[in-house]
C-alpha positions in Angstrom: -154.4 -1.6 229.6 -154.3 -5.2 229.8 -155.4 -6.1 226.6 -152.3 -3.9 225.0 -149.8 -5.9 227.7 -150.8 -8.9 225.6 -150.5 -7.4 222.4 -147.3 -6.6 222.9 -145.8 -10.0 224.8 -147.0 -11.5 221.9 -145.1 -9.7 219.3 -142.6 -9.4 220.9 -141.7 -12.9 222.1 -142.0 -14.2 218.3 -139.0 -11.8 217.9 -137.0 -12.9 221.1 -137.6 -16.6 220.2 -136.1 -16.6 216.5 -133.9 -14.0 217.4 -132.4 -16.3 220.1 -132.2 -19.0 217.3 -129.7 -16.7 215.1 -127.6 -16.2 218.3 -127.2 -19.3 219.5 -126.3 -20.5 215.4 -123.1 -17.8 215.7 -122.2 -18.6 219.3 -122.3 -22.4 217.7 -118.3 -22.1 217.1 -117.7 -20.5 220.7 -114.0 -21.1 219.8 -113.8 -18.9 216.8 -116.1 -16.6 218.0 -115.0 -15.8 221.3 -111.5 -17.5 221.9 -109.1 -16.4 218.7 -109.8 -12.7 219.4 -108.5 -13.2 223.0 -105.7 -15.3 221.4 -105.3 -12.6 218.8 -104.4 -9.6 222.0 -102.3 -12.0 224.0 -100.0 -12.7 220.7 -100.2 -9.2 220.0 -99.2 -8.7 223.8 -96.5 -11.4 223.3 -94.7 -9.6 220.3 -94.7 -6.5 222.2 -92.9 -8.3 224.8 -90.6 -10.3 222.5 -88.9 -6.6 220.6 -88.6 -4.9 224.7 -86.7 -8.0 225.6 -84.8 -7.8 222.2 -84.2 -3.9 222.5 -82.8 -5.0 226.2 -80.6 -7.3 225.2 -78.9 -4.9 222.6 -78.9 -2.0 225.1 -78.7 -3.3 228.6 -82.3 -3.8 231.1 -84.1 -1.8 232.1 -84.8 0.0 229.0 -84.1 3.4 228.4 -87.4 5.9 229.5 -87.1 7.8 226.3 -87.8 3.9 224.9 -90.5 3.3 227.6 -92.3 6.6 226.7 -91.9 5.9 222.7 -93.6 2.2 223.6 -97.0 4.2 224.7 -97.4 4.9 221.4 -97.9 0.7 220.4 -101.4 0.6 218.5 -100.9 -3.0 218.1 -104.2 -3.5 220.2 -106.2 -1.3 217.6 -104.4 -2.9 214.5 -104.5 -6.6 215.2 -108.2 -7.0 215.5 -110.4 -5.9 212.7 -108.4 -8.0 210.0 -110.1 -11.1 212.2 -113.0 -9.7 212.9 -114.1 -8.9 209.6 -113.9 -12.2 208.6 -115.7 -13.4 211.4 -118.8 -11.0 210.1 -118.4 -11.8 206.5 -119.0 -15.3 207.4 -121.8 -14.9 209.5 -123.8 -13.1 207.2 -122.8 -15.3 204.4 -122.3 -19.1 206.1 -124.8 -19.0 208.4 -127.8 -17.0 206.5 -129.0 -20.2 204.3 -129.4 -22.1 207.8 -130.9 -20.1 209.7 -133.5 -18.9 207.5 -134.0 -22.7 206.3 -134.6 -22.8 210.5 -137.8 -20.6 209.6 -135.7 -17.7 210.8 -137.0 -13.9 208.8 -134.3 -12.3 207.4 -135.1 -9.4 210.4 -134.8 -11.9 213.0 -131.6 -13.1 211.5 -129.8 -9.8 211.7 -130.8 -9.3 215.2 -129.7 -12.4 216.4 -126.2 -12.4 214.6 -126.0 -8.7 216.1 -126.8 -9.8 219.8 -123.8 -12.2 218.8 -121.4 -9.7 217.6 -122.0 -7.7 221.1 -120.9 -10.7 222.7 -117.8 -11.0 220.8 -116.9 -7.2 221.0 -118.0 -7.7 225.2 -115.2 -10.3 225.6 -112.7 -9.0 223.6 -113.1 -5.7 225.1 -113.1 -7.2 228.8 -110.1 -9.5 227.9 -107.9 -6.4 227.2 -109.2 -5.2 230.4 -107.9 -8.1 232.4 -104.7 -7.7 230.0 -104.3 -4.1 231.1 -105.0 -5.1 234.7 -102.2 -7.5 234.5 -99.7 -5.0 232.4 -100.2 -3.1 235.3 -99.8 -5.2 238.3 -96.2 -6.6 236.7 -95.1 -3.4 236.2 -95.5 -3.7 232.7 -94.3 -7.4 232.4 -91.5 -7.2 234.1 -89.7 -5.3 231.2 -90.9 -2.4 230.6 -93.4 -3.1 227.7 -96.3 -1.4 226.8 -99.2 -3.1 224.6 -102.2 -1.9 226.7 -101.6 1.1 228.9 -101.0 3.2 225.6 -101.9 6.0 224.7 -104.7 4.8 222.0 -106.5 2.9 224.4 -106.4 5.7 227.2 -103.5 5.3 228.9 -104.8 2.7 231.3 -107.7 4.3 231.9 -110.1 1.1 232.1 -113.1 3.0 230.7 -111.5 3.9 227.6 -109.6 0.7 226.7 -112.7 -1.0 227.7 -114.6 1.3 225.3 -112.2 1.6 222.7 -112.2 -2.2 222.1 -115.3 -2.9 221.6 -116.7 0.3 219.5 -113.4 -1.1 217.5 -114.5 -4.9 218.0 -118.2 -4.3 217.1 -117.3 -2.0 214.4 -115.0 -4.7 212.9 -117.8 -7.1 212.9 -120.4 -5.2 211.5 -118.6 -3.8 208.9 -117.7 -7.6 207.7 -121.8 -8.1 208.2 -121.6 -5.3 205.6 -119.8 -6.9 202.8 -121.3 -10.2 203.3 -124.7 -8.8 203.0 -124.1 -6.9 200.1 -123.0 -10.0 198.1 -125.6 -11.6 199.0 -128.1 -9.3 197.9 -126.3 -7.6 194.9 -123.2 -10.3 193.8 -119.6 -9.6 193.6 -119.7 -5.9 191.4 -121.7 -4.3 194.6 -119.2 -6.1 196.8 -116.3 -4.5 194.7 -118.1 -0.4 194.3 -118.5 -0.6 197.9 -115.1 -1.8 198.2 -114.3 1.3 196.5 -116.4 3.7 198.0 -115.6 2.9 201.6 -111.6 3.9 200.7 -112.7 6.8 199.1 -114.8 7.5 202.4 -111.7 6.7 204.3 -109.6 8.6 201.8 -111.5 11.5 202.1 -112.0 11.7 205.7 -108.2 11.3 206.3 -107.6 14.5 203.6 -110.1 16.5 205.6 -108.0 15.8 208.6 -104.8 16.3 207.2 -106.2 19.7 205.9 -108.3 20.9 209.0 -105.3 19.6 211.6 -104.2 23.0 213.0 -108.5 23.0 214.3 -109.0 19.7 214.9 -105.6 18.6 216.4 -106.6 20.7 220.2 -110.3 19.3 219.9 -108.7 15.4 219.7 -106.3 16.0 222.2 -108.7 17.4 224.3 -111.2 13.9 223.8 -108.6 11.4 224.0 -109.3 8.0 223.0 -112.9 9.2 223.4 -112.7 10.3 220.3 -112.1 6.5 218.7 -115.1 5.9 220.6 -117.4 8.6 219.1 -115.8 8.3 215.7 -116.3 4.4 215.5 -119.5 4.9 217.0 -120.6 7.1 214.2 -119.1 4.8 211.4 -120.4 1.8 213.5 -124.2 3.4 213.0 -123.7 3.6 209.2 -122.5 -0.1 209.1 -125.5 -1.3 210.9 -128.0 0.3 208.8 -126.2 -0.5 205.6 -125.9 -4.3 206.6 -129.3 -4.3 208.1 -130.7 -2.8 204.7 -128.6 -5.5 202.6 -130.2 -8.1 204.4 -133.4 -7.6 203.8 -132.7 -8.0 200.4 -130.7 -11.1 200.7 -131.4 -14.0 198.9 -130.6 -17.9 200.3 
């Protein structure tokens, strides 16, 4: 009915509008926001490069296969990101809170807003080690044999999966540094520190589990692939969001 369309334009819009206000206030810094991750891969990819060419030196070019095929096991695309990242959330959740609820920003709107953001960021990291991969490819691997993004973690240069598997990992990152920042906001430095605590123990736990179910669980991940980064950071990506979303809402300026 018509009268229903306009009920819902107008609530909605008010959310859009203030929303868009939180986004534009992370995207404020483009440079740390969007540039240092992509910085972050290509000196990632640069080190990767720097040990082929020193291995080469040492044993003659081209490297030997059996060092080629060890190479696809470089997880330096997975590893040099969240460190970054994390900090990128804790401060947005943190240094940017005050402002934008002093903007006449809600606390709802706010999280939404800084969320769209952290898409973004995870989008362009994620299609940067595309591009990377696309190039890794076309030079046969830069010209020396190294591997930093056709690897196995990333999918073995399957695009979907490295796409994928950088951002769930990108997004992840973020949110969880949302997380934290949240939480000290709302309950001070001793929450901050238990859920220090508790998310090792989580991550503790979860790696005994594997360790001790391996022999079942071992064919099942084969079987996925990197997929299964994707569904697993998906999963733990769900808990961040509503655990930084409920923070917030307790968050004081």
């Amino acid at each position: 009915p018509p009268r229903q369309s306009v009920r819902v334009r107008i609530e909605v819009t008010p959310v859009i509008t203030y929303s868009r206000r939180s986004f534009r206030l992370y995207l404020a810094n483009r440079q740390y926001v969007l540039a240092v991750p992509i910085y972050t891969l290509g000196l990632m990819l640069l080190l990767s490069i720097l040990i082929v060419i020193v291995v080469g030196i040492a044993t003659g070019f081209p490297v030997s296969k059996d060092f080629e095929e060890g190479f696809r096991a470089n997880s330096g695309a997975i590893l040099s990101l969240p460190g970054f990242l994390v900090s990128v959330g804790v401060l947005a959740a943190t240094r940017n809170f005050a402002m934008a609820l002093a903007f006449g920003s809600t606390r709802r709107h706010f999280w939404l807003g800084t969320t769209a953001g952290f898409v973004v960021t995870a989008a362009v990291t994620a299609a940067a080690a595309v591009l990377m991969l696309g190039l890794e490819r076309l030079t046969g691997h830069w010209f020396v044999g190294a591997y930093a993004f056709d690897v196995a973690v990333l999918g073995n240069g399957n695009i979907a999966q490295t796409f994928s598997v950088t951002f769930v990992l990108a997004l992840l990152s973020l949110t969880v540094g949302a997380l934290f920042g949240t939480v000290l906001r709302a309950f001070g430095t001793k929450a901050t520190a238990v859920l220090s605590i508790g998310v090792l123990l989580i991550l503790f736990a979860a790696v005994a589990l594997v360790v001790w179910t391996w022999r079942v669980v071992s064919p099942l991940l084969e079987s996925w692939g990197a997929w299964a980064t994707v569904i697993i950071g998906a999963a733990f990506l769900v808990l961040a969001s509503i655990g930084s979303y409920a923070a917030c809402r307790r968050a004081t300026v």
